[in-house]
C-alpha positions in Angstrom: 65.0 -32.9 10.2 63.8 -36.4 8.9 61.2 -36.4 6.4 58.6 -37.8 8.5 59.0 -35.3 11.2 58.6 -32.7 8.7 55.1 -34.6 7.6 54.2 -34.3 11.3 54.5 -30.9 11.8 52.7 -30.3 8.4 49.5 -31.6 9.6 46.4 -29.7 10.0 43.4 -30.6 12.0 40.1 -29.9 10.4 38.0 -29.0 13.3 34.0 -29.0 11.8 32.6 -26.9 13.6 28.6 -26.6 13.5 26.9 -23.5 13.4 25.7 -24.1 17.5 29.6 -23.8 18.0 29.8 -20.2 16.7 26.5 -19.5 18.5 28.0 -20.5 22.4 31.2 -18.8 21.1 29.6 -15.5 20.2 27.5 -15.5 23.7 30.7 -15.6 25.4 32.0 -13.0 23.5 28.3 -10.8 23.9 29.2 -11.0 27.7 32.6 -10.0 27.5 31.4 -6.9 25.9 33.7 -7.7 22.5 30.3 -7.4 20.0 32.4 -7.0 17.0 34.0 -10.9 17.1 30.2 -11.9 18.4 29.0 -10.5 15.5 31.0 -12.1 13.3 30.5 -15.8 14.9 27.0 -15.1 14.7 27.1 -14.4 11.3 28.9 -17.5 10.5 26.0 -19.3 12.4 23.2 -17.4 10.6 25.5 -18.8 6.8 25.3 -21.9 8.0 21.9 -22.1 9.2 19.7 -18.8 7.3 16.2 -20.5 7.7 17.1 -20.6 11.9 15.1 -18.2 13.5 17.1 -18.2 16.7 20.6 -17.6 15.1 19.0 -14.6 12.7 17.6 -13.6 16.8 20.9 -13.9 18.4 22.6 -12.0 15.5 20.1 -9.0 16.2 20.4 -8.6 19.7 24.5 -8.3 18.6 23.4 -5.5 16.2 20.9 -4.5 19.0 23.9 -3.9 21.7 26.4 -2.0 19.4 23.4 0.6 18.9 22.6 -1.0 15.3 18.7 -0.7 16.1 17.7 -0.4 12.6 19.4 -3.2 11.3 18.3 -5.3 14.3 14.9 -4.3 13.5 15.3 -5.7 10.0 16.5 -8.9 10.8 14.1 -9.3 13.2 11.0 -8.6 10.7 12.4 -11.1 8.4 12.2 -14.0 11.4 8.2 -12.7 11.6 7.8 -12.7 7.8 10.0 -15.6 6.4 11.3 -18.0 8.9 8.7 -18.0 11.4 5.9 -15.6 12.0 5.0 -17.6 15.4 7.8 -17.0 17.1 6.1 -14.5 19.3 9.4 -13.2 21.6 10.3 -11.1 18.3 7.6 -8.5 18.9 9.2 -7.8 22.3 13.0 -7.5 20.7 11.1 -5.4 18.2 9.5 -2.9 20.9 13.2 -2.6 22.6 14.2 -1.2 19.4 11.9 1.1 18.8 11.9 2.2 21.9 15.8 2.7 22.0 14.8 4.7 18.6 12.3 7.3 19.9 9.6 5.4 18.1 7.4 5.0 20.5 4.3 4.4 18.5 5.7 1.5 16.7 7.4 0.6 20.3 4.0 0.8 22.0 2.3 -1.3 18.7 5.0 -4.0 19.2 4.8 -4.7 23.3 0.9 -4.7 22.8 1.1 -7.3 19.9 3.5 -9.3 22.3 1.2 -9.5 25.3 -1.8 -9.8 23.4 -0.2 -13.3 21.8 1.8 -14.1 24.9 -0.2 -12.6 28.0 2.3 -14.6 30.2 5.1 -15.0 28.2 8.9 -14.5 29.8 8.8 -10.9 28.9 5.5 -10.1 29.8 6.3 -8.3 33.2 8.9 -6.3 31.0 6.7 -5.4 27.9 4.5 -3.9 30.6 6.8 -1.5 32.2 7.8 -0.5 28.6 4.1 0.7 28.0 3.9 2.3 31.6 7.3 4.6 30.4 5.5 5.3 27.1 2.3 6.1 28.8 3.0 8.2 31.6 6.4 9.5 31.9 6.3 10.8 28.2 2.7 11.4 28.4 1.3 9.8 25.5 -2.5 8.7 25.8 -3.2 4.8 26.2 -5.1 2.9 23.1 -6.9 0.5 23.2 -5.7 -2.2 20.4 -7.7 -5.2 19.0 -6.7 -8.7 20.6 -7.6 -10.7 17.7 -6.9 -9.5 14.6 -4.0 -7.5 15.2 -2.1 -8.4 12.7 -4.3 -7.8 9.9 -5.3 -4.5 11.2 -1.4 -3.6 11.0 -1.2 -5.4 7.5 -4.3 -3.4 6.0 -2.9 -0.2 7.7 0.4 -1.0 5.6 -1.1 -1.9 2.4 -3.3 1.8 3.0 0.4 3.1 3.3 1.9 2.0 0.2 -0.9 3.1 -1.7 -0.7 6.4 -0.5 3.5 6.4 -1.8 2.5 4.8 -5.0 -0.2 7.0 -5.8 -3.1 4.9 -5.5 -5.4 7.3 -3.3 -8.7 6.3 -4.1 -7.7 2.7 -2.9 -6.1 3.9 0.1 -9.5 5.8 0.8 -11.6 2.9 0.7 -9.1 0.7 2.8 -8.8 3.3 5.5 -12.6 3.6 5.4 -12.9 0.5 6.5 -10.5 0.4 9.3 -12.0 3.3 11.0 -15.1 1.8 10.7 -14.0 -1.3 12.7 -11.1 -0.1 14.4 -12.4 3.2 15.6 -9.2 3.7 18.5 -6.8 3.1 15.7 -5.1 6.9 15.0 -2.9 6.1 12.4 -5.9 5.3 10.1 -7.5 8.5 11.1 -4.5 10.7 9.9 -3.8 8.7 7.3 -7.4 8.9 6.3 -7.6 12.4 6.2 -4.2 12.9 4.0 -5.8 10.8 1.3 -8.8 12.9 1.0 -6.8 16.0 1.0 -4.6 14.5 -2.0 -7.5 13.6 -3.9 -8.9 17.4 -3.5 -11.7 16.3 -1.2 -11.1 18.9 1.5 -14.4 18.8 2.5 -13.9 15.3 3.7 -10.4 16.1 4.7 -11.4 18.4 7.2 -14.3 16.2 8.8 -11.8 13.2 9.0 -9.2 16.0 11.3 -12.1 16.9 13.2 -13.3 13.6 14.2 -9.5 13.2 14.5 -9.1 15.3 17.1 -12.6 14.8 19.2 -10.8 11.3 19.7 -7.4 12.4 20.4 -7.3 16.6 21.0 -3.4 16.6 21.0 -2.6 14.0 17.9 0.0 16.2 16.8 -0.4 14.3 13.4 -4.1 15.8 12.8 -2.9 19.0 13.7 0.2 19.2 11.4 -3.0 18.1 8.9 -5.2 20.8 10.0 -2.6 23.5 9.4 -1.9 22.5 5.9 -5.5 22.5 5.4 -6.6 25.8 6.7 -3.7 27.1 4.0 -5.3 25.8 0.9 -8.3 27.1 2.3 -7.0 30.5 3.1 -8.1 30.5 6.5 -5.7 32.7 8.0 -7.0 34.0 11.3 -7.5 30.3 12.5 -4.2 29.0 10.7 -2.2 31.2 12.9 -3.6 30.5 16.3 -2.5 26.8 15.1 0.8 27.9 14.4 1.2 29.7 17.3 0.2 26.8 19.4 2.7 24.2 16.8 5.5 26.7 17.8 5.2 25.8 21.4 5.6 21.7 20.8 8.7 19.7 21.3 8.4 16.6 20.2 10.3 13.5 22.4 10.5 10.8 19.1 11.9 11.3 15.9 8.7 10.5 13.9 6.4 13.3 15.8 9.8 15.5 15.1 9.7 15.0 11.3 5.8 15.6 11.0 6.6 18.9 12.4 9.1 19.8 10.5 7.9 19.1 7.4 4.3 20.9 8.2 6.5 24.1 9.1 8.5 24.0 6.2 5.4 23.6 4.0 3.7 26.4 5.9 6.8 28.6 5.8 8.3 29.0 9.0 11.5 28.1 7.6 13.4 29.0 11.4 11.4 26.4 12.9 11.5 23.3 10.6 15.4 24.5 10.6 15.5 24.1 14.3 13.8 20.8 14.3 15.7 19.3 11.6 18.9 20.2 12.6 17.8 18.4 16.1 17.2 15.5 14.5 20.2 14.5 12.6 22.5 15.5 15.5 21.0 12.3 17.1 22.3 10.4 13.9 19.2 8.0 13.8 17.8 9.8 10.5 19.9 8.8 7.4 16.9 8.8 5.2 17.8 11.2 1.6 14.6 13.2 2.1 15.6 14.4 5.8 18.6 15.7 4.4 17.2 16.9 1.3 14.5 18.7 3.8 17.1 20.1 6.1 19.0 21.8 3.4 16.1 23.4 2.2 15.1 24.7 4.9 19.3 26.1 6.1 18.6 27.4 2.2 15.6 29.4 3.0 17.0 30.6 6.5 20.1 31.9 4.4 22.0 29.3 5.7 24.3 28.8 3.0 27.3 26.5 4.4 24.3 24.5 6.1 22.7 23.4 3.0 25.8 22.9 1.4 26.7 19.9 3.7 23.5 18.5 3.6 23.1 18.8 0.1 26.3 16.7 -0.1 25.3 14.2 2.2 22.2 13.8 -0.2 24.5 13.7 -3.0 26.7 10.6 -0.8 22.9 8.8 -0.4 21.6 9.3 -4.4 23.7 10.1 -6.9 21.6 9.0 -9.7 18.8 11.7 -9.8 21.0 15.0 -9.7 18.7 16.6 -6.9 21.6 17.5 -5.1 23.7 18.6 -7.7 21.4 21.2 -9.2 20.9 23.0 -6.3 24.4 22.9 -5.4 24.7 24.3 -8.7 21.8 27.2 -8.7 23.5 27.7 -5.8 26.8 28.8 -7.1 25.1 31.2 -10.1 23.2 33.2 -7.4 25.0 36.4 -7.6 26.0 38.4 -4.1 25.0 35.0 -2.7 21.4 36.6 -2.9 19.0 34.0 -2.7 16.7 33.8 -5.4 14.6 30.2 -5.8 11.7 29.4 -3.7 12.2 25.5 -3.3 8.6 23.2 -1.9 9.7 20.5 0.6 9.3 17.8 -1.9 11.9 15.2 -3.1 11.7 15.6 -6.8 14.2 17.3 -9.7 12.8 20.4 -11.1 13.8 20.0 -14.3 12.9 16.6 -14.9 9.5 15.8 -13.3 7.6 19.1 -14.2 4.0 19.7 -12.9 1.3 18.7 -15.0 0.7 21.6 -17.3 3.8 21.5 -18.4 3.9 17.3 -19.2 4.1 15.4 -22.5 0.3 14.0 -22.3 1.0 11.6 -25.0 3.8 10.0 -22.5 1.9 9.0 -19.5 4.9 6.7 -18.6 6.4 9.6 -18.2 4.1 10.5 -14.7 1.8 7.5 -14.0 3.8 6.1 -11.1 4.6 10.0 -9.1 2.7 10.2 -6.5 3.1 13.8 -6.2 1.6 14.0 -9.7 -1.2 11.6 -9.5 -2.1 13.8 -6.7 -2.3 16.9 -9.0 -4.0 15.1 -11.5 -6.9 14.4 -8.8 -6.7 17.5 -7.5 -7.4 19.2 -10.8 -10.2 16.8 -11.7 -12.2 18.7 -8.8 -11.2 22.2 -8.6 -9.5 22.8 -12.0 -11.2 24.6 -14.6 -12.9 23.9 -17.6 -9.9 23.1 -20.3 -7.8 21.6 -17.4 -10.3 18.9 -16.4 -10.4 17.8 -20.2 -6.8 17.6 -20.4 -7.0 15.8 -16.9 -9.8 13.0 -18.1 -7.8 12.1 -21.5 -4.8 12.1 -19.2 -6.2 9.5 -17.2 -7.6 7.9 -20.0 -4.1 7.0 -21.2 -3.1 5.6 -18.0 -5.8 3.7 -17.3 -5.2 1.7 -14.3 -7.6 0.8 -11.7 -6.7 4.1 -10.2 -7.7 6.3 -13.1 -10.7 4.0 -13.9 -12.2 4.8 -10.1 -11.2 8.4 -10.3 -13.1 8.7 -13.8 -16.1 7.0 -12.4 -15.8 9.2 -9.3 -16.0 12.0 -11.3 -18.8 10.6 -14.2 -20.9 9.9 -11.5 -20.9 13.1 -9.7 -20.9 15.7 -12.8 -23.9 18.0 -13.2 -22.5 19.0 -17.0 -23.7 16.5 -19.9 -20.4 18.0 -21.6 -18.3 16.7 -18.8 -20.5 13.4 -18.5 -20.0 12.6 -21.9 -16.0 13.6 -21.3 -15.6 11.1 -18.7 -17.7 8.2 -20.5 -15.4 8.7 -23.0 -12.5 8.4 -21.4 -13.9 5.4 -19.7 -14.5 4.1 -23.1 -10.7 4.6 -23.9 -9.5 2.3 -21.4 -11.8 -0.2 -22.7 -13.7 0.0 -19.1 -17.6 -1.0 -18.6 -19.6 2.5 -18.8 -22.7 3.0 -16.4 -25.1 3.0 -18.6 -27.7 4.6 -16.2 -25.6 7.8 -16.6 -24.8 7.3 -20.0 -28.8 7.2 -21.4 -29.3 10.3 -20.2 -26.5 12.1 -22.4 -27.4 13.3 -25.9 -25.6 11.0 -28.6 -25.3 10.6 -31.9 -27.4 8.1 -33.9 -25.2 4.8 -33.7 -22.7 6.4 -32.2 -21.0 3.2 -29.6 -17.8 3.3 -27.2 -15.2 2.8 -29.7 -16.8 5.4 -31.5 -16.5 7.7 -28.1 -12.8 5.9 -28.0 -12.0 7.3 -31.5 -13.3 11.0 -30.8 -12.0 11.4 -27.7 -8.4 9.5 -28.8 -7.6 10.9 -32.3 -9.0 14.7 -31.1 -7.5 17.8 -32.1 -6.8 19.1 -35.6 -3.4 17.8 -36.3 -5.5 14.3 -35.6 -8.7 15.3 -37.5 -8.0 13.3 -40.6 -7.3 10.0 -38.8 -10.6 10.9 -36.8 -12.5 11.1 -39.5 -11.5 8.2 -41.6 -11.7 5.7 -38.4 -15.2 6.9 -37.6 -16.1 5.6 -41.6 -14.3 3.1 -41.1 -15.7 1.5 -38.1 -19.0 2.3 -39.1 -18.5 0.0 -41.5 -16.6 -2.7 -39.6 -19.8 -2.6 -37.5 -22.1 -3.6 -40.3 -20.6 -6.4 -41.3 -22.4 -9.6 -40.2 -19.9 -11.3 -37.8 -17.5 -8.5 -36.3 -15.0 -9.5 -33.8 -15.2 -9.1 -30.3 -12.6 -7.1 -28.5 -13.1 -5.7 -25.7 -10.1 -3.3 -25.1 -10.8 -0.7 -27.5 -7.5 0.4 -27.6 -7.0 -2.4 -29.5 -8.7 -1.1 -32.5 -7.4 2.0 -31.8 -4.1 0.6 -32.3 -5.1 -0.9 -35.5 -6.8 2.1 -37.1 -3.8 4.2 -36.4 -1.3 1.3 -38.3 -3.7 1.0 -41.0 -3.8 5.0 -42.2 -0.1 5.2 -41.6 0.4 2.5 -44.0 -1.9 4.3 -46.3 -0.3 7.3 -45.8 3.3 5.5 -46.1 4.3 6.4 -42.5 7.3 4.2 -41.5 5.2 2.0 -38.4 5.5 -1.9 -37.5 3.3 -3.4 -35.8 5.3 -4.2 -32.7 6.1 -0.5 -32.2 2.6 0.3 -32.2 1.4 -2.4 -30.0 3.9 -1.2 -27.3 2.3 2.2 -27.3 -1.3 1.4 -27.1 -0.3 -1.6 -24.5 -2.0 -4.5 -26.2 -0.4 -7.7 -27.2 0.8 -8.6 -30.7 -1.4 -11.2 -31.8 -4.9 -8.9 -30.4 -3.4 -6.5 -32.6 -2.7 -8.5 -35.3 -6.1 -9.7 -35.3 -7.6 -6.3 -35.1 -6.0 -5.1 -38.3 -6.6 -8.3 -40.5 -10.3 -7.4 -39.6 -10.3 -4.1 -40.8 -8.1 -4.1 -43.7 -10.9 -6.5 -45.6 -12.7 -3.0 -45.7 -10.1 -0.7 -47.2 
């Protein structure tokens, strides 16, 4: 073969080939039914071209078809929130997946937002026979949903709903206040509304928000899941088991109303029934969330179920690996002798060992629990029905962590105290976290001549009688920092808390820096710096 026809044969043709070409290419493949090579040509497209909101579109109805609803959904939220939140077709894909999931709520919230924004859009006729199937053939009650500010009522109802996993009650109290005030139709709120008060303790409030709940909506299965917790902590027996009687008699169509269910039987005890209910839903293979599984297992544990909550606690195991859950009850599991079962497990996703309840907490860490929600919750819960020497231990708690959280659960509390004892407690904890105090409740509490908030800061800080010496000194101290003629103006007293504490450890030839100790009373270097340079002058 000459050398030139070898050349020829050599050659390659670079074809460039846009992004549109992989987008016709995988449409012809979406018809033939192949969506695996329409996938990937979408994909290419959606490389190419991330910002285009109708490449990241076509690639979820490909995801959408193979039964990938999920991941569908979360393409198509990222058009809304990213690319572009005015491309109003996406609510409609949106309630199509929902629906296909058994999330009907979130289907029905979607194909309202659609028609409200596009009342005679291309898939308007469509969006409204999805809400006549959600309506009447699976019986669900019509709502009536705000035309205008839809969007932000969904927004403000989210932001309510990370505060409530964060731990941030209070806030999410306030922000479903206000929803329910102007959005009176909107349920969510309502349930949502009433679980904050519970975790904050106020089951007074708790109980009014299920009742007007319910007055609204009689069969919101939500409030009465709510309802049946409530009437436990409240001992209530006769009228928590008529409620359970009627829960037993429910089954629910969509996998959230399944999971509330569950959950509120395992809680209550009825082990059989939130096995029965779990087990339904993972056969459908939509939930692969850990805490289902985690859930499940408990209750095959508690039904004596033992091969049952062995595979699930494995698939947990598969889905988090990091916190050992799993694999210490997998291994409690194999010490129980005669296969006898011996722990009582609550339905909560946590590891027993390493996030204990609140009695049993390092108080001097609150890094330790500041951001679990389940012990935030405790912590607020304690404040109002705990007793004496547990709310003290609760208000320096909170003193410590001393976010906006703790500050409004503190003021909560100051405000609404009857004790001077526990007045003066709270005040002094607001003092700690270097908060404004209400002074109108403060002048009527007996102090001591001269006595200010740092000096509250220092008495309530440095308490105790390993502490007493370091009390003692600072209060001397800063009694005569005060008198000088030009003191400095901080206003976070932990500041000069932090100072006080470096200063009689150098005295006493404790090995500190000032770095260290800045860390731990959360104030900046230089602040710090400035603090001690101001008191040393004195020593």
């Amino acid at each position: 073969m000459k050398s030139s026809e070898r050349n020829k044969k050599a050659t390659v043709v670079d074809l460039m080939c846009d992004a549109h070409f992989f987008i016709e290419r995988g449409q012809r493949l979406l018809y033939r039914y192949d969506y695996e090579k329409a996938l990937r040509y979408f994909q290419r497209a959606v490389d190419m071209e991330p910002n285009n909101a109708h490449f990241n579109c076509h690639l979820a109805s490909a995801l959408a078809e193979m039964g990938r609803f999920e991941a569908s959904n979360d393409i198509l939220h990222h058009v809304l929130d990213h690319i572009d939140p005015q491309m109003v077709d996406v609510y409609f894909y949106l309630a199509n997946n929902y629906a296909n999931l058994e999330d009907y709520q979130m289907a029905e919230e979607m194909a309202t937002t659609y028609l409200q924004k596009s009342q005679y859009g291309m898939y308007a006729e469509e969006a409204e026979e999805l809400l006549d199937y959600i309506y009447f053939e699976l019986d669900m009650p019509p709502r009536l949903f705000i035309e205008k500010d839809g969007d932000q009522l969904y927004q403000r109802h989210d932001e309510a709903r990370n505060c409530l996993e964060e731990g941030r009650f209070l806030e999410a109290v306030e922000i479903l206040k206000d929803i329910v005030q102007q959005h009176e139709t909107f349920m969510p709120a309502w349930n949502n509304l009433s679980l904050a008060y519970y975790y904050v303790g106020d089951f007074e409030k708790a109980m009014e928000t299920i009742e007007l709940t319910l007055e609204r909506e009689p069969g919101n299965l939500h409030a009465l899941c709510n309802l049946a917790v409530l009437l436990s902590h409240m001992n209530q027996t006769a009228a928590l088991l008529e409620l359970l009687s009627h829960l037993k008699k429910v089954a629910p169509i969509n996998l959230e109303h399944m999971y509330k269910l569950a959950t509120t039987m395992g809680v209550l005890g009825q082990h059989e029934e939130a096995y029965s209910l779990y087990q339904r839903m993972l056969k459908r293979g939509a939930a692969q969330d850990v805490c289902t599984y985690h859930y499940a297992a408990i209750s095959a544990y508690m039904t004596d179920r033992r091969q049952q909550a062995v595979r699930w606690w494995q698939k947990v195991k598969q889905l988090d690996q990091e916190s050992g859950i799993a694999d210490y009850y997998l291994q409690r599991m194999k010490e129980e002798k005669d296969q006898v079962r011996l722990m009582t497990i609550p339905y909560h996703y946590f590891h027993p060992e390493q996030e204990s309840l609140p009695d049993k907490m390092n108080w001097s860490c609150p890094d330790d629990f500041k951001d679990n929600p389940m012990i935030r919750a405790s912590l607020l819960w304690a404040l109002q029905h705990g007793k004496d020497d547990v709310k003290q231990v609760v208000l320096r708690t909170l003193s410590l962590i001393g976010d906006s959280e703790a500050e409004a659960a503190v003021r909560q509390f100051c405000k609404e105290a009857k004790d001077p004892h526990f007045q003066k407690l709270a005040l002094l904890a607001l003092a700690q976290m270097g908060a404004a105090l209400p002074y109108e409740v403060g002048d009527s509490i007996p102090a001591e001549e001269d006595e200010d908030e740092v000096s509250w800061a220092i008495k309530l800080h440095f308490s105790g009688e390993e502490q007493a010496g370091l009390c003692e000194w600072s209060l001397q101290l800063w009694k005569a920092y005060r008198s000088t003629k030009e003191p400095l103006r901080v206003r976070k007293h932990s500041a000069w808390l932090a100072a006080m504490e470096y200063l009689y450890g150098k005295m006493a030839k404790a090995k500190l820096n000032q770095i260290n100790v800045a860390e731990k009373y959360d104030v900046s270097l230089s602040t710090l710096a400035k603090c001690i340079r101001a008191l040393s002058v004195l020593i």
